[in-house]
C-alpha positions in Angstrom: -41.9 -9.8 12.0 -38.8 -10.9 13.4 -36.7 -13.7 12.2 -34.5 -15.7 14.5 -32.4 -18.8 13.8 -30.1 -21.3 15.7 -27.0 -22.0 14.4 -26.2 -25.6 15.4 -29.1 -27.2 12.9 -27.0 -25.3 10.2 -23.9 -26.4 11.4 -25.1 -30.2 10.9 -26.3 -29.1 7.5 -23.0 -28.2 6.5 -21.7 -31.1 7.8 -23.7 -33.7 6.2 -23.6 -32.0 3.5 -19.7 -32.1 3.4 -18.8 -34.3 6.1 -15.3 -34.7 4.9 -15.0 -31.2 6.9 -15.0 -33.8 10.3 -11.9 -35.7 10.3 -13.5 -38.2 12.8 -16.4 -38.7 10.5 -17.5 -41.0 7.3 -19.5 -40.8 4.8 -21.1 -43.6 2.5 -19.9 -43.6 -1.0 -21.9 -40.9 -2.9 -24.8 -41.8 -4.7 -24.8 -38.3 -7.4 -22.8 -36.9 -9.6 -19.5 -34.6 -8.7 -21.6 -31.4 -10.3 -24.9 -32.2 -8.2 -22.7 -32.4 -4.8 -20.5 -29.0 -5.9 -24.3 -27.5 -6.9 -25.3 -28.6 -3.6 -21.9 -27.4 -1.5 -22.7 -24.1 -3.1 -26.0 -23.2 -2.4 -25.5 -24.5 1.3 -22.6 -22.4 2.1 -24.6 -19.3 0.1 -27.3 -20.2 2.7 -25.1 -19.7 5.3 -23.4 -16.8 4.9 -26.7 -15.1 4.7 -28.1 -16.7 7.7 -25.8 -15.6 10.2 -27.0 -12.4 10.1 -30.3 -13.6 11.8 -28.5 -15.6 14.7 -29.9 -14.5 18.2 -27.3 -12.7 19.8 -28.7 -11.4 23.0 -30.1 -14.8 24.6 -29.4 -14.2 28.3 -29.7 -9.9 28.8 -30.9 -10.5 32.2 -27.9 -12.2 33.2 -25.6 -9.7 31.3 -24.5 -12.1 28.7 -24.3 -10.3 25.1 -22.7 -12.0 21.9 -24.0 -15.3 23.0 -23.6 -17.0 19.3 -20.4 -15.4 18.6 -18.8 -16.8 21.8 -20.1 -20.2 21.2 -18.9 -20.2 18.0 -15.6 -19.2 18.8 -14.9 -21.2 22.0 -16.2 -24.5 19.3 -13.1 -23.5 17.2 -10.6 -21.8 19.2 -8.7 -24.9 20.1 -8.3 -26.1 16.3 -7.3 -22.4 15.9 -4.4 -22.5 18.9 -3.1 -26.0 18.2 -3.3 -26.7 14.8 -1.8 -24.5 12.6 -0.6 -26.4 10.0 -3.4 -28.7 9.3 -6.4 -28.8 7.9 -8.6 -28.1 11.2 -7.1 -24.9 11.1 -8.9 -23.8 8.0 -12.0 -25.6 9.2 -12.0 -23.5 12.4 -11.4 -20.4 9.8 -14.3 -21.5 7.6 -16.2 -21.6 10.6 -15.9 -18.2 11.7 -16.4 -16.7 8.4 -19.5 -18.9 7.8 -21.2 -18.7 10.9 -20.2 -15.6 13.6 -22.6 -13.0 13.3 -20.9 -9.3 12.4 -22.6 -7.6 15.0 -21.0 -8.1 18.4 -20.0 -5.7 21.0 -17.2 -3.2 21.3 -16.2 -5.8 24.1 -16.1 -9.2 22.4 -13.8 -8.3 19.6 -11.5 -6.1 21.6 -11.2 -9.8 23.3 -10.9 -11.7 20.3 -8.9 -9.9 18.4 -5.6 -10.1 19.8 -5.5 -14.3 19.9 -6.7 -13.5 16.2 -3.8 -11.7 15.1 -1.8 -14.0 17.0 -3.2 -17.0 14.9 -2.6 -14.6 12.1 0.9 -14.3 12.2 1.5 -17.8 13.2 1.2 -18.8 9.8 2.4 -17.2 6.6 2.4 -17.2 3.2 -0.8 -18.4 2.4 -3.6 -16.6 0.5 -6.7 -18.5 1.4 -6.1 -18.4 4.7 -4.5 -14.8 5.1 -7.9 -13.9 2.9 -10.4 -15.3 5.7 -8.4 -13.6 8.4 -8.6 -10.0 6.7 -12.2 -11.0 6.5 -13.0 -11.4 9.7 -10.8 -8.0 10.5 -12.7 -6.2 8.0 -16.5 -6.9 9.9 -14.4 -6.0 13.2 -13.5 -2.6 12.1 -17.0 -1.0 12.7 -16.9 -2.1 16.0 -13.7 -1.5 17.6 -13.2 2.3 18.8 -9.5 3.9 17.9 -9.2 5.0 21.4 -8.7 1.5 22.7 -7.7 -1.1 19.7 -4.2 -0.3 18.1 -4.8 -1.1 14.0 -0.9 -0.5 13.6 0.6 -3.8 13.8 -2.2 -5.2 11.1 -1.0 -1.9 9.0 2.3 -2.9 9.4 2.2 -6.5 8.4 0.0 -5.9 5.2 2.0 -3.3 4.2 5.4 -5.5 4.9 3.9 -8.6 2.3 2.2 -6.0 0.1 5.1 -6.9 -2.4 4.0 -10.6 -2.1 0.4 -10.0 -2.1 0.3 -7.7 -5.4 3.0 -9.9 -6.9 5.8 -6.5 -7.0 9.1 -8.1 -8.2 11.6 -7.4 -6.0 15.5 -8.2 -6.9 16.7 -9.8 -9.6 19.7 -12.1 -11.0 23.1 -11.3 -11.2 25.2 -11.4 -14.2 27.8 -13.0 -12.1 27.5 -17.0 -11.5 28.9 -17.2 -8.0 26.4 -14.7 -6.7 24.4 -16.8 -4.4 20.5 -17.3 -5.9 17.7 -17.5 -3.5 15.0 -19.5 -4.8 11.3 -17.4 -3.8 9.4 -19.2 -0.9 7.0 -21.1 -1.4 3.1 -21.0 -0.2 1.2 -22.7 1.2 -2.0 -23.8 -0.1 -5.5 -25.9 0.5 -7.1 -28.0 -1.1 -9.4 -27.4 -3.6 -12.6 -28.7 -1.9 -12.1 -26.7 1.1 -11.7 -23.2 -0.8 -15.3 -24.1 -2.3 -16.7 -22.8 1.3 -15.1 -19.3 1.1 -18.4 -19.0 -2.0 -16.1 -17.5 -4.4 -16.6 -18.5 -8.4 -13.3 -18.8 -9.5 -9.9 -18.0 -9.0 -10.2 -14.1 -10.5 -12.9 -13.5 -8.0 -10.7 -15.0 -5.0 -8.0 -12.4 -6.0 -10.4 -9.0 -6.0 -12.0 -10.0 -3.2 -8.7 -10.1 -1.4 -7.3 -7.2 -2.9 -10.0 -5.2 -1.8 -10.1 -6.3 1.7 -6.5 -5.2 1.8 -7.6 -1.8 0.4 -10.9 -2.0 2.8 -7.7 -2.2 6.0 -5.3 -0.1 4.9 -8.1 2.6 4.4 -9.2 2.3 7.6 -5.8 3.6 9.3 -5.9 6.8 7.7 -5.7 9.8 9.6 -5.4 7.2 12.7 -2.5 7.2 15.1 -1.2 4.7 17.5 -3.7 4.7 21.4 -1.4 6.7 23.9 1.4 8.1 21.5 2.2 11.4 20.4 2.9 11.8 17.2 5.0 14.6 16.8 5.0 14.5 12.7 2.5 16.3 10.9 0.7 13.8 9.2 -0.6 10.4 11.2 1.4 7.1 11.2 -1.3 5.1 9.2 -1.1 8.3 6.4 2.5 8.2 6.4 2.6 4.6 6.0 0.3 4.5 3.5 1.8 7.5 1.4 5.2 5.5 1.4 3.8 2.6 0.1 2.0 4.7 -2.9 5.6 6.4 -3.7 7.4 2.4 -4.0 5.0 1.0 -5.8 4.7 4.2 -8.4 7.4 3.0 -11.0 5.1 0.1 -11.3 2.1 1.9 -12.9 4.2 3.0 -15.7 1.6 2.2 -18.9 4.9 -0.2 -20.6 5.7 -2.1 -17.5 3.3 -4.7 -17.9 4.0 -8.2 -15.5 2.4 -10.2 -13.4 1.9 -7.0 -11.0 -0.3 -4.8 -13.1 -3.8 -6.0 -13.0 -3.4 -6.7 -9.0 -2.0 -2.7 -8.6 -4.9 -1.3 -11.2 -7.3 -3.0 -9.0 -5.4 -1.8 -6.1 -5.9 1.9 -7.2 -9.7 1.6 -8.1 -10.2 -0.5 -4.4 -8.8 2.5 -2.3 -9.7 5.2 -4.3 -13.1 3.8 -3.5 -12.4 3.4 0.1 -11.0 7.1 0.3 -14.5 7.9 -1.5 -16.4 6.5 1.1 -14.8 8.0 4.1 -15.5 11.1 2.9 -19.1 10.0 2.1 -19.7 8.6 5.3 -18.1 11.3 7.2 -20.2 13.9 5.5 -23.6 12.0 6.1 -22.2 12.0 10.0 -22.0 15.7 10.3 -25.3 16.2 8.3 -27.0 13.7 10.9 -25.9 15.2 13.7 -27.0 18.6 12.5 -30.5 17.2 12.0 -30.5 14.2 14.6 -28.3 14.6 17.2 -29.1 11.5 19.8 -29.1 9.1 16.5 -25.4 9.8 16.0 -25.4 9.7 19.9 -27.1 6.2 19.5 -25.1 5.2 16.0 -21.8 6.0 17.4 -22.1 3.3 20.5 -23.4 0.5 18.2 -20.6 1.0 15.4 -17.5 3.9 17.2 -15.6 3.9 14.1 -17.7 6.6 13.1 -16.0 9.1 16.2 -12.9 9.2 13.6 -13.9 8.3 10.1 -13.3 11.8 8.9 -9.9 11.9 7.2 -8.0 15.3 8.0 -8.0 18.1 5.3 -4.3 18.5 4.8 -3.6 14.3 5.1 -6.6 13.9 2.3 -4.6 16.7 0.1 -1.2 14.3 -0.1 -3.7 11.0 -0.5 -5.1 13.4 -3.7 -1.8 14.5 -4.7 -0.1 10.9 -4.6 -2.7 8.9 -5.9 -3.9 11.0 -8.9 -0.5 10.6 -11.3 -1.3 6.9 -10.5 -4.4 6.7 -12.4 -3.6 9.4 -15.1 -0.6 6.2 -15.5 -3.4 3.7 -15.0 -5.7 5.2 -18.0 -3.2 4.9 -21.1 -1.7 0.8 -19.5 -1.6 -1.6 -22.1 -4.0 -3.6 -20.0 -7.3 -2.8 -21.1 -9.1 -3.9 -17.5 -6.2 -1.8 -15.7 -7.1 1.2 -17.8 -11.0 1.0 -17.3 -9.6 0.3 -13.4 -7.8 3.7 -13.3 -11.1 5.6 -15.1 -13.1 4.2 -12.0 -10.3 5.7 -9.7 -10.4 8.2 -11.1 -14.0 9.1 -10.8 -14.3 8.7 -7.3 -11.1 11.0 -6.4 -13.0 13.7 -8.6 -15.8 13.4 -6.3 -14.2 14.3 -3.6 -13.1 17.8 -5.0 -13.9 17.8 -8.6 -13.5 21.5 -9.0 -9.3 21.1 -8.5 -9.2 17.5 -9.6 -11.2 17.7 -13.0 -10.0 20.7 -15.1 -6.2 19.5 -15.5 -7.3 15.8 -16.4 -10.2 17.4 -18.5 -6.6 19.7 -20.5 -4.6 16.8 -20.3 -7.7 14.7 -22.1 -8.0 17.5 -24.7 -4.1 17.6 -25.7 -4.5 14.1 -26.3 -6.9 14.8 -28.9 -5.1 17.2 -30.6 -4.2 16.0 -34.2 -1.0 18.2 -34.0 0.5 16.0 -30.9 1.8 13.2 -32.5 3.2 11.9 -29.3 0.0 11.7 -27.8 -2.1 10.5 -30.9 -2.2 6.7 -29.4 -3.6 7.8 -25.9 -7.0 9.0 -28.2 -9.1 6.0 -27.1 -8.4 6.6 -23.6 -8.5 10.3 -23.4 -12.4 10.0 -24.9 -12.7 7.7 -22.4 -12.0 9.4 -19.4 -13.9 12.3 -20.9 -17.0 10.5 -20.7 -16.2 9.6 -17.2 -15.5 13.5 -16.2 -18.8 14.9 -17.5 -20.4 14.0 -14.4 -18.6 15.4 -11.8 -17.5 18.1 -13.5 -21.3 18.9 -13.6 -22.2 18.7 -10.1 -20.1 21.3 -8.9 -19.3 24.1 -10.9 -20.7 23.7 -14.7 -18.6 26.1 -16.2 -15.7 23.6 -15.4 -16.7 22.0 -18.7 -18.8 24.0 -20.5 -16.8 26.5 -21.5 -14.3 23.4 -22.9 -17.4 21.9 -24.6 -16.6 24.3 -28.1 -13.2 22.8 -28.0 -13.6 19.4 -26.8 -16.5 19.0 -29.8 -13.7 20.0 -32.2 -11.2 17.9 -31.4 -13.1 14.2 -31.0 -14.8 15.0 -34.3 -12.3 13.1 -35.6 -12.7 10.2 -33.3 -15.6 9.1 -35.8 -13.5 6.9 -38.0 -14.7 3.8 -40.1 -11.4 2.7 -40.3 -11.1 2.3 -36.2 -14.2 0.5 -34.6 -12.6 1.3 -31.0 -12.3 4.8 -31.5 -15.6 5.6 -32.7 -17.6 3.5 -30.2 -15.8 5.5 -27.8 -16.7 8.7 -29.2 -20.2 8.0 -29.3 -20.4 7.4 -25.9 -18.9 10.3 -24.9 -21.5 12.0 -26.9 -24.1 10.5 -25.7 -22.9 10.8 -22.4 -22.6 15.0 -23.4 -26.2 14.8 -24.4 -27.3 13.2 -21.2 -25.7 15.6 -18.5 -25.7 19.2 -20.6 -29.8 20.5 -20.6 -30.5 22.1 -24.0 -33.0 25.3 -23.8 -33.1 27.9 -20.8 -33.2 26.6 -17.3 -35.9 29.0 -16.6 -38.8 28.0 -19.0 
């Protein structure tokens, strides 16, 4: 069974539904309540963005013509998008692309599109909801562009240049003296609040992970990746070297006692691309297996979705991506922020898969010394060391058991202790840990 849809009956859904979206439209006064028409906005704009996926794309093959939605779409919208940058037809083009353009188009349609994209991009700055639907639509382009003939550099470039505004880094300050001139920050640019109800977010804290992590998701992507037609004569890539430099500014920030505006948006930062890093490695793993097995369905994977030619990250770039972003999250587990801490546990865990048998030990001795009644320095980093404990087990398992089992004596020892009546936190966090111990280590011989 397959299922096809049209687009346009949608698109007058949406629009009686919300028919402020068409400037040249009315509506007659509404007849129910503000929370039945927001219930109703929802659920339509949840309908749609899992509708698209079943838009024909391929109506005329005989005649050659491919992507035949997603050019419809986009030729609807693209004059809102050239002409009317700062009003509100703008974002309705935007909303319309991220609604209702399918994902999967050809190589060939979004090596077309893209550039007027970027150009719309950076035609208008400083403003989150809309910079968020842009690195949207960049994100579903990434599977399909090959790195051979679409340069990601200048979209590097430009996230990495408002990085400071996007994670809120303060940069400057005041000077003691008066006649020190005192720039006031720029200001943004924002939409209304009826309009940001199409992106299908929940609330504010959602609208900021998502775009945190499509940030990550882009700057991810560029690893291991130079420039088409240049020869790099540095021994790391441009987009590694880029993104290493970034990691070494922004490193004073992840101190556990600098706590600002900045620290939850860098702690989910951290657990976003250490993710991302994860699942390169992941994917480029399954690749190789594949084509070991199944040679003509990479053959065949690799012209639907060419990102996968170069998704494996180089050996050496991957060691300095380890090296620099490991001290982060050993930062990130003792922060004052408890959602920054469990952040950096989660990075942490999916850097140890990727080679638990270096990464593991010294945060498994580092864990353990925290423990230790005799470092008083370290006694208020307890919680957090048993924490990442429990997160270690795992990999540490996988790999090469003796990793932790010949610490298991000592590390039984040591959080002994953390079973204390007088600190609820503590001992909840203890018990996990052993119950996590228990869940992992087999008890008996392997061979009855």
């Amino acid at each position: 069974f397959l299922l096809i849809l049209h687009w346009q009956p949608l698109l007058r859904m949406l629009l009686r539904t919300s028919p402020y979206l068409h400037e040249h439209s009315w509506a007659s006064p509404p007849k129910d309540s503000n929370s039945r028409q927001n219930t109703v906005q929802k659920r339509t704009v949840h309908l749609l963005r899992h509708a698209r996926h079943y838009f024909i794309q391929d109506g005329d093959v005989a005649n050659g013509r491919k992507d035949v939605t997603a050019i419809e779409i986009c030729d609807m919208v693209e004059d809102d998008l050239r002409t009317q940058k700062h009003t509100h037809a703008f974002y309705r083009g935007l909303i319309m692309l991220y609604l209702l353009m399918p994902t999967r188009c050809s190589s060939e349609f979004y090596l077309e599109r893209m550039p007027f994209w970027y150009d719309c991009w950076t035609g208008l700055d400083r403003s989150p909801e809309i910079d968020f639907l842009w690195l949207v639509l960049f994100c579903r382009a990434r599977k399909f562009l090959p790195f051979n003939k679409y340069d990601w550099g200048p979209i590097r470039r430009r996230l990495l240049t408002h990085s400071q505004y996007w994670l809120q880094i303060p940069i400057g300050g005041a000077s003691m003296d008066s006649s020190f001139p005192r720039a006031s920050n720029p200001r943004t640019r924002s939409c209304p609040s009826r309009l940001k109800a199409f992106i299908g977010s929940s609330s504010s804290y959602e609208d900021g992970i998502d775009f945190v992590a499509k940030v990550a998701k882009l700057l991810s992507l560029t690893i291991g990746i130079n420039s088409p037609g240049i020869i790099n004569s540095r021994t790391i890539s441009e987009g590694t070297a880029d993104v290493l430099r970034m990691l070494y500014f922004v490193t004073p920030y992840f101190n556990p006692s600098n706590i600002g505006t900045w620290t939850f948006t860098l702690g989910a930062f951290l657990h976003y691309f250490s993710y991302e890093i994860c699942h390169r490695v992941g994917v480029a793993a399954s690749v190789d297996k594949l084509n070991d097995l199944h040679p003509k369905l990479v053959e065949n994977l690799l012209r639907v979705e060419p990102y996968l030619e170069r998704v494996d990250i180089p050996p050496k770039e991957l060691v300095l991506l380890l090296d620099a972003l490991l001290p982060l999250c050993q930062q990130a587990l003792y922060s004052k922020n408890s959602h920054v801490g469990r952040a950096g546990e989660a990075a942490l865990v999916y850097l140890s898969q990727i080679d638990p048998v270096h990464v593991t030990p010294p945060f498994l001795d580092f864990a353990l010394q925290a423990l230790d009644i005799s470092a008083v320095n370290l006694a208020h980093q307890a919680p957090a060391a048993l924490s990442a404990l429990t997160r270690l087990v795992q990999p540490s398992l996988r790999r090469q058991p003796s990793i932790l089992l010949s610490r298991i004596p000592e590390l039984l020892r040591l959080s002994l202790a953390g079973v204390d009546s007088n600190d609820q936190n503590k001992t909840i966090r203890t018990l996990i840990l052993y119950r996590n111990l228990t869940s992992w280590i087999p008890i008996g011989s392997l061979t009855a």
